[in-house]
C-alpha positions in Angstrom: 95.9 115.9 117.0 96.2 117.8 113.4 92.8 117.4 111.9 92.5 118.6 108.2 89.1 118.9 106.4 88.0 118.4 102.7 90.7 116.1 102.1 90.2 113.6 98.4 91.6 109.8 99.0 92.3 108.6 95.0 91.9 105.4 94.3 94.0 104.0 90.9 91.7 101.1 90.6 88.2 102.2 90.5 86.9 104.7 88.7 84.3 106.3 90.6 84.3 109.7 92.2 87.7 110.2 94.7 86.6 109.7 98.8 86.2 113.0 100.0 86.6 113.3 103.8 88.8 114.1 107.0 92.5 113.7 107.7 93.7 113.0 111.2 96.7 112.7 112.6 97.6 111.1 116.2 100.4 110.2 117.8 100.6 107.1 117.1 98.7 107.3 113.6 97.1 108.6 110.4 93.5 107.9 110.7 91.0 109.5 107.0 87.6 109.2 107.8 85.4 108.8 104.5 82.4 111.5 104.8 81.6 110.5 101.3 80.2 106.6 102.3 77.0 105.7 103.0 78.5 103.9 106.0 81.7 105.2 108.2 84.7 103.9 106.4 88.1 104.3 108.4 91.4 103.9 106.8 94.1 103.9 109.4 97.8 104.2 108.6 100.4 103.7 111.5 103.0 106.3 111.5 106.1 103.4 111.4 104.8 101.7 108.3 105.5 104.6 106.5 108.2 104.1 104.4 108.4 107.5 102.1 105.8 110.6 101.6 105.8 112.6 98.6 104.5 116.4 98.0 103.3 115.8 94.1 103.1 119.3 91.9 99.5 121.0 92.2 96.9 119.6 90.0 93.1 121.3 89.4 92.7 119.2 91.9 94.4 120.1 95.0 98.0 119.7 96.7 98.6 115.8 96.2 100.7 114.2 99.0 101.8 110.5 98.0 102.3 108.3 101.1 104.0 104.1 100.5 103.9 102.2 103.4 106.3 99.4 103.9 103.2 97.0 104.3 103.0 98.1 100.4 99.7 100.3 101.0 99.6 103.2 98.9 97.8 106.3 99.5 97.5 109.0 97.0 95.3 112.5 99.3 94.7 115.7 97.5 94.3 118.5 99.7 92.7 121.7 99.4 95.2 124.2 101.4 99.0 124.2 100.6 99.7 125.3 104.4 97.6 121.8 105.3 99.1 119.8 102.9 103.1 121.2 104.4 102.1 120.6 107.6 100.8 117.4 107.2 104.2 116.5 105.4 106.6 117.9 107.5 104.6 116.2 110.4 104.4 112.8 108.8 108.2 113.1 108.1 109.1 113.0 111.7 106.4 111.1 112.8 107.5 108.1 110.8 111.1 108.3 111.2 111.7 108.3 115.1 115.5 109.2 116.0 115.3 107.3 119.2 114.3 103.7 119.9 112.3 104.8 122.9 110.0 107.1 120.6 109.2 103.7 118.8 105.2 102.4 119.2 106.0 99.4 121.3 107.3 101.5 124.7 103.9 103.2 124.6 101.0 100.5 123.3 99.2 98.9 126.4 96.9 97.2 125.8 95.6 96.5 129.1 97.4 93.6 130.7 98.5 92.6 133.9 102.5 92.4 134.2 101.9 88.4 135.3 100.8 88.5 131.7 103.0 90.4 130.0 105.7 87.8 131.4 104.1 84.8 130.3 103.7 86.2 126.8 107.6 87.0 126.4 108.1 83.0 128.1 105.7 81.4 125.5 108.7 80.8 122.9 111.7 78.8 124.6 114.4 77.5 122.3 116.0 75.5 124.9 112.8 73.2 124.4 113.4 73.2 121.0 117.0 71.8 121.3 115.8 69.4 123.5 112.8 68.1 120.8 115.9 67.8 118.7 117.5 65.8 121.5 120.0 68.0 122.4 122.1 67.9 124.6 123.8 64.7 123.5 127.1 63.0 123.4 128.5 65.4 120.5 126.0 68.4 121.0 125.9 70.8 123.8 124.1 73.9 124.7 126.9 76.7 126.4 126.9 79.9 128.4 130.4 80.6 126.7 128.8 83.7 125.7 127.1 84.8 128.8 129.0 88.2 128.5 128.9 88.7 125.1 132.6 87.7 125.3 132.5 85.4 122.1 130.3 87.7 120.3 128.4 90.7 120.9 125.4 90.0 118.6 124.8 86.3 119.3 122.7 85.1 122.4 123.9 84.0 125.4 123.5 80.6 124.9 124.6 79.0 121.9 124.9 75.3 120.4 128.6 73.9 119.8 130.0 70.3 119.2 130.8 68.7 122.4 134.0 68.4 121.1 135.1 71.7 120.7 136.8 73.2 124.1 136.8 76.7 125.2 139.9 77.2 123.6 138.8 76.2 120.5 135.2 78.5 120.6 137.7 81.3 121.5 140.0 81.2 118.7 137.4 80.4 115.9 135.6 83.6 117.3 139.0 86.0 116.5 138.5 84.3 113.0 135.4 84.8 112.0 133.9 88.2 111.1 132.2 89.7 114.0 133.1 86.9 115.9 130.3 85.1 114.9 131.5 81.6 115.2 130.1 78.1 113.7 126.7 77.1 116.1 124.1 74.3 115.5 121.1 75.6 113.7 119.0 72.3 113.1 120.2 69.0 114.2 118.4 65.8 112.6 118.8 63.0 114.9 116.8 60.6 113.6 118.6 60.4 110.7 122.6 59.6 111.4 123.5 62.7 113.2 123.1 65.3 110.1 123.7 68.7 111.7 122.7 72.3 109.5 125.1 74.9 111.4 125.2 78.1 110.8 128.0 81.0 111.3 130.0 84.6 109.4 132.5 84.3 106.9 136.6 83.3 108.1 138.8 86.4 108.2 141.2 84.5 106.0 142.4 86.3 103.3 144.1 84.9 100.9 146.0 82.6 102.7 145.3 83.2 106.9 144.4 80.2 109.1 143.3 79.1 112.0 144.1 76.5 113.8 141.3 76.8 116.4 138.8 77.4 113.7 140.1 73.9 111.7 139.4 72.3 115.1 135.8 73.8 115.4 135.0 72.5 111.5 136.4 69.2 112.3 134.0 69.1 116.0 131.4 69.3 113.4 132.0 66.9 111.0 133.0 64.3 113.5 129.8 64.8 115.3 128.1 63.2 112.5 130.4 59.6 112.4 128.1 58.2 110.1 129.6 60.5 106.9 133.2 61.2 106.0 132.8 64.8 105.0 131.0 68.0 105.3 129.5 71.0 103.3 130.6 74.3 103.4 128.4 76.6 101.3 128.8 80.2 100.6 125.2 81.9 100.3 127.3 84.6 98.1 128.0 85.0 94.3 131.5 84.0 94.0 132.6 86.9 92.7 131.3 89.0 95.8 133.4 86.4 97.7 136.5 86.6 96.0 136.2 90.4 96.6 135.6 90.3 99.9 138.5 87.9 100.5 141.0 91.0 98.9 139.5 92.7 101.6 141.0 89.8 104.3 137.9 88.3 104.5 136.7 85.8 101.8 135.8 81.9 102.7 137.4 78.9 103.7 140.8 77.5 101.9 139.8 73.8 101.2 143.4 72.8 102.0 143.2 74.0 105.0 140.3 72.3 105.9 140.1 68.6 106.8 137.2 66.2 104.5 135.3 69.9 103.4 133.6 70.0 100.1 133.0 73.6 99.6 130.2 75.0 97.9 128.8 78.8 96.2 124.9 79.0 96.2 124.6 82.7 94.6 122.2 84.5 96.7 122.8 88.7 95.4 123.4 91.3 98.7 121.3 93.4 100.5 121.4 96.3 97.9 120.5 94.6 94.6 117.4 93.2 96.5 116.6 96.9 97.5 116.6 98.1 94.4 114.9 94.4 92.7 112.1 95.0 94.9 111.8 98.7 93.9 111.4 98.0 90.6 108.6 95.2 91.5 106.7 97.7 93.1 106.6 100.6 90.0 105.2 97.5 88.2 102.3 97.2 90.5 101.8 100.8 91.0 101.4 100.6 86.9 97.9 102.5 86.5 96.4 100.1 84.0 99.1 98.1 82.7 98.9 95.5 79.6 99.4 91.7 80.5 102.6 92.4 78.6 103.8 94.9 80.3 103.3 93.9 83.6 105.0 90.5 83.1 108.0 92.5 81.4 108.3 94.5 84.5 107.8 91.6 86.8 110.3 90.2 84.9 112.6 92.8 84.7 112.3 93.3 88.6 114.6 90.1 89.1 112.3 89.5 92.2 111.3 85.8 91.6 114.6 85.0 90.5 116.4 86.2 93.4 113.1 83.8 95.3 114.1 81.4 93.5 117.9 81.9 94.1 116.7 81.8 98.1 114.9 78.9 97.9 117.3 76.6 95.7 120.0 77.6 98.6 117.6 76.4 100.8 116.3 73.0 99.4 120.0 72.1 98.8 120.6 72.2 102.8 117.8 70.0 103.1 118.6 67.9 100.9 122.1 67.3 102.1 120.6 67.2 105.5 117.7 64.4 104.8 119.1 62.9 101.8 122.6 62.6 102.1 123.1 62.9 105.7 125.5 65.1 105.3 126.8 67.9 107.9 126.3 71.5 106.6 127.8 74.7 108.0 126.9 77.5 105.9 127.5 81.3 106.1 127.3 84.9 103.6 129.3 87.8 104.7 128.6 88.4 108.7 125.9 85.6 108.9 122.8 87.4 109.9 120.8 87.8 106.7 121.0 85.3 103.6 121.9 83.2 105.9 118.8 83.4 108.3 117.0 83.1 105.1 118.5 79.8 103.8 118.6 78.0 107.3 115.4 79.0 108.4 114.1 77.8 105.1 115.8 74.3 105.4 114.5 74.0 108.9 111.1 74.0 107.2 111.8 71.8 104.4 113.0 69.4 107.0 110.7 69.2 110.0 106.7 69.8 110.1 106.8 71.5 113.6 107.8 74.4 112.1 105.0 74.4 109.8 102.8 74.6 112.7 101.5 78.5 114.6 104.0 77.7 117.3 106.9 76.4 115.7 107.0 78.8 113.0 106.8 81.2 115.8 110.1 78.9 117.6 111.7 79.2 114.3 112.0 83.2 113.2 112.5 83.4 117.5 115.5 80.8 116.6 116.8 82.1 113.4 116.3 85.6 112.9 115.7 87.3 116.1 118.2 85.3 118.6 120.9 84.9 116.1 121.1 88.7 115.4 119.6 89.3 112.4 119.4 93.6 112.5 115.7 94.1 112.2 116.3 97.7 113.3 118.5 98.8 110.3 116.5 96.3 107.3 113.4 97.7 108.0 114.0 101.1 108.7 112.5 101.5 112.0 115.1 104.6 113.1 115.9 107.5 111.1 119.3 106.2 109.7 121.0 104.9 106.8 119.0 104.0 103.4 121.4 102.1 102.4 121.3 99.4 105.5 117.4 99.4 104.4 116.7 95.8 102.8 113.8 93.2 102.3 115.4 90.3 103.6 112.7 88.9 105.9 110.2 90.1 103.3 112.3 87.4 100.8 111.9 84.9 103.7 108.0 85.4 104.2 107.4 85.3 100.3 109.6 82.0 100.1 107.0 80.4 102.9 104.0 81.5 100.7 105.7 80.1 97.7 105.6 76.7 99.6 102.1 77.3 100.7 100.8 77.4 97.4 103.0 73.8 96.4 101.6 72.2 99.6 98.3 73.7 100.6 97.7 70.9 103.7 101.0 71.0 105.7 100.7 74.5 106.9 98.6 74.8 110.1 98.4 78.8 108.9 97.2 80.9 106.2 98.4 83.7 104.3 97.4 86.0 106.6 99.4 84.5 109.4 102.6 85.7 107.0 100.6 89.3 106.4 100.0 89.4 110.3 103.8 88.7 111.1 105.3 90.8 108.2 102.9 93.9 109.4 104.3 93.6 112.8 107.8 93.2 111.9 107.7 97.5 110.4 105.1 98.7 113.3 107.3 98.5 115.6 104.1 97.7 118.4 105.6 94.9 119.7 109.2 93.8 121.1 110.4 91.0 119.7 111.6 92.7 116.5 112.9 95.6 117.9 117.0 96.2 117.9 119.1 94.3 116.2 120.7 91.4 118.3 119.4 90.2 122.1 122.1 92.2 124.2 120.3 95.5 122.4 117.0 94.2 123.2 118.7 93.3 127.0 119.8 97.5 127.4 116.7 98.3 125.7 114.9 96.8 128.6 112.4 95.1 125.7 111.1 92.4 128.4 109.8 94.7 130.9 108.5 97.7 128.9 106.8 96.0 125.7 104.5 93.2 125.0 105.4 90.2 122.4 103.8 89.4 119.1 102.9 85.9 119.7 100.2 85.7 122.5 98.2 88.4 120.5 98.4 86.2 117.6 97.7 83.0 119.1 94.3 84.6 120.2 93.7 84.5 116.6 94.3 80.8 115.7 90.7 80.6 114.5 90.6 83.3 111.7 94.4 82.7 110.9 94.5 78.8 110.8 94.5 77.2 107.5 91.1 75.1 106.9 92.9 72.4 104.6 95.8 71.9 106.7 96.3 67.9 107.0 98.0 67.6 110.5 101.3 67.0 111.8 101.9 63.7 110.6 100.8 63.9 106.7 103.8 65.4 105.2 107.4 64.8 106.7 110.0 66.7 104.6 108.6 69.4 101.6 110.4 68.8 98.3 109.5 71.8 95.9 109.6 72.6 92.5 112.0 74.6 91.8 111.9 75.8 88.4 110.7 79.2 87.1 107.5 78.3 86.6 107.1 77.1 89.8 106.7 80.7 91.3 103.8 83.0 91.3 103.8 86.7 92.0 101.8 87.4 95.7 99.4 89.9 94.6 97.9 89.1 98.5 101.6 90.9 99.8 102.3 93.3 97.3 98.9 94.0 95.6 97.1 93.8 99.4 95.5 97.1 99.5 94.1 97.0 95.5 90.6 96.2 96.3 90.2 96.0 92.9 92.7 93.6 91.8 91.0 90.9 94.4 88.3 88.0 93.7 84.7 89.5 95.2 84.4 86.5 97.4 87.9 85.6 99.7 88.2 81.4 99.0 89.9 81.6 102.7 86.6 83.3 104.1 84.4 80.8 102.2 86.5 77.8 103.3 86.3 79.3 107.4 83.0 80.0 106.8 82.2 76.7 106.1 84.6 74.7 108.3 83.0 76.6 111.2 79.6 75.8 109.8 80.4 72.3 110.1 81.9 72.3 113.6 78.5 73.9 114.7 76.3 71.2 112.7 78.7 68.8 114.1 78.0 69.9 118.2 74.5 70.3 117.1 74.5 66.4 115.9 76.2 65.4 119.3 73.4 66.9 121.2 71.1 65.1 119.5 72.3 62.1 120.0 
């Protein structure tokens, strides 16, 4: 353990005295002990949620050493010794950007459990359950091992949903046609309402003017699966221009006229890099030291960040929509199908059905959407020393999109905000499995399932200080429908402002609200004894 002495913590908001106290590092984390509180104050930093570290020029002061996290704390030390503050950099660097995947956290946390219940905790999420709430298998839908080998495609799951309809043959061929292989599969299925099927899948190597027989076949398996309409959508998360470029490339989208009863759609949703750099921008605006109301809103503006929310969440009320409303089949796809895509359907899946709004479906849901169906949390969030540019906030988007629904309907969540702020932590630390890799037959050779432990049985532990106190049940609210204009969308200070004491309300509404509903529960027990 390095262990550095006389070491100042800043902080931007208040303008008292800077902490003065001793730096620590472990293998696991950075731990700066405050010797200048009245009461032991611990601020610990895990080495994986560090996202960059900076050596600032030498002030009066000290050597300053910058550190953001990819949780969005930022910590600002000023240390006394140059030799200190170089080792602590060059230490940090490596520290936070493992080369390996087994140097990652999770192989090493144990937090004292019994295999028996290590198992249990990885078997607490099964999808196959959640087909069959959606009543599948049926006469159109049905659940395959086609890809039991990875034979159809390396970065799907073994099992996948496909129109009963749609021989081997048929999921073969589609598979040579679409990038990556990643071929059309059931996402949600609403069948309640007329057979309405959200399908999910990567964009058609066509060109400008390939086909595919097989891959006609699979489309038309969809659309006939839902008898009830006489068409289907076909929506392209990207700008069209990106699409058009892409299909100069031999790749691109489907050809209409190749297509029986499509109606093809463009929902402009901007790539992995101008999100990058949008959400960049949104955090120099709230690392601002003392910004005007103006200025802030310029920047926030400037950022594009609620717009490009916005852009996420229109893509994902239309599915819905088409879903509920018009009862209308919807395959959708961007480039390779793992990222807007995952945002939009696992959006629509919570517009549509109130499980999901619940600890354990949303839990089913990312387990359905993002982690099974390959989306690469290893290379968006950075957790190997690799290439910047593969670095993006997709699931970030997704998680701010949820909040952003929260705040429309504050009673059909079962969970609070910091349910999302648990999950997104967890997603960078790298201390548990489930988002380690980036597709199950990676997390299959890294052997995830017997050496680490799973996110969701630690969180489930927590229901009571995670659950949200005005949540309504189940039953109160069916489909969401939100607003979707600009004004409609506030700026998380609670994500991206988290670690600014300063910028929060002295008393926590949440806290009050827990306080009070467990207050009542007791008074309530107390009541029942009486009686």
């Amino acid at each position: 353990t390095l262990q550095v002495e006389n070491v100042k913590l800043l902080d931007r908001y208040a303008n008292r005295k800077a902490a003065n106290g001793t730096l620590y590092l472990t293998a696991t984390h950075l731990i700066y002990v405050d010797a200048s509180a009245e009461v032991r104050k611990e601020t610990w930093i895990l080495h994986h949620h560090i996202a960059t570290v900076e050596k600032l020029p030498l002030t009066t002061s000290g050597y300053p050493l910058l550190i953001h996290c990819k949780n969005f704390h930022v910590a600002h030390f000023v240390l006394g010794q140059e030799r200190d503050c170089h080792d602590v950099f060059t230490s940090l660097l490596k520290l936070s950007q493992p080369v390996k995947p087994e140097e990652l956290y999770a192989f090493s946390y144990n937090p004292k459990m019994s295999k028996e219940n290590r198992e249990i905790g990885w078997k607490l999420i099964d999808l196959k359950l959640d087909y069959q709430r959606m009543g599948i298998p049926n006469d159109y839908w049905e659940i395959t091992d086609v890809n039991k080998d990875y034979e159809v495609c390396s970065t799907y799951p073994p099992e996948l949903v496909v129109p009963r309809a749609a021989s081997r043959a048929v999921v073969m061929g589609s598979s040579r046609f679409r990038s990556r292989g990643r071929i059309p599969v059931l996402s949600y299925f609403e069948w309640c309402v007329l057979q309405a099927a959200l399908c999910r899948c990567s964009q058609p190597l066509a060109g400008f003017s390939a086909r595919c027989p097989e891959d006609e076949h699979m489309l038309q398996a969809i659309r006939e699966a839902n008898p009830g309409s006489p068409f289907m959508y076909v929506v392209d998360t990207r700008p069209k221009l990106n699409a058009m470029a892409n299909r100069a490339a031999g790749k691109g989208y489907e050809n209409e006229d190749h297509y029986e009863n499509i109606r093809f759609k463009f929902i402009g949703i901007e790539n992995i890099h101008v999100m990058r750099n949008s959400l960049q921008k949104l955090l120099e605006v709230c690392e601002t030291k003392s910004p005007s109301m103006s200025d802030f809103l310029t920047g926030l503006e400037n950022s594009g960040w609620l717009r490009h929310i916005k852009a996420v969440m229109d893509a994902g009320v239309f599915l819905a929509k088409a879903v509920r409303e018009e009862k209308v089949s919807v395959l959708v796809h961007c480039s390779d199908g793992w990222d807007r895509t995952a945002q939009v359907c696992s959006l629509a899946g919570l517009l549509l059905d109130p499980f999901y709004r619940t600890f354990k479906g949303f839990m089913v849901l990312i387990e359905k959407e993002w982690i099974a169906m390959g989306h690469k949390f290893s290379h968006r969030c950075g957790h190997l020393d690799g290439d910047p540019k593969e670095v993006s906030p997709v699931f970030t988007q997704f998680v701010d999109c949820v909040w952003q629904l929260m705040q429309q309907f504050p009673c059909s969540f079962e969970f609070n905000e910091r349910f999302l702020l648990e999950i997104h932590d967890h997603v960078y630390s790298c201390q548990f499995g489930n988002f380690l890799g980036t597709c199950h037959k990676e997390r299959e050779d890294l052997k995830i399932f017997e050496k680490t432990h799973s996110l969701w049985p630690f969180l489930l532990q927590r229901k009571q200080e995670l659950r949200n106190p005005l949540y309504r049940g189940f039953t109160a609210y069916k489909e969401l429908q939100p607003n979707t204009l600009p004004f409609s969308f506030q700026f998380w200070c609670g994500m991206y402002n988290r670690f600014d004491k300063g910028m929060h309300p002295k008393q926590c509404v949440l806290d009050h609200l827990l306080s009070c509903m467990s207050q009542k529960m007791k008074l309530e027990d107390n009541a029942s004894e009486l009686e």
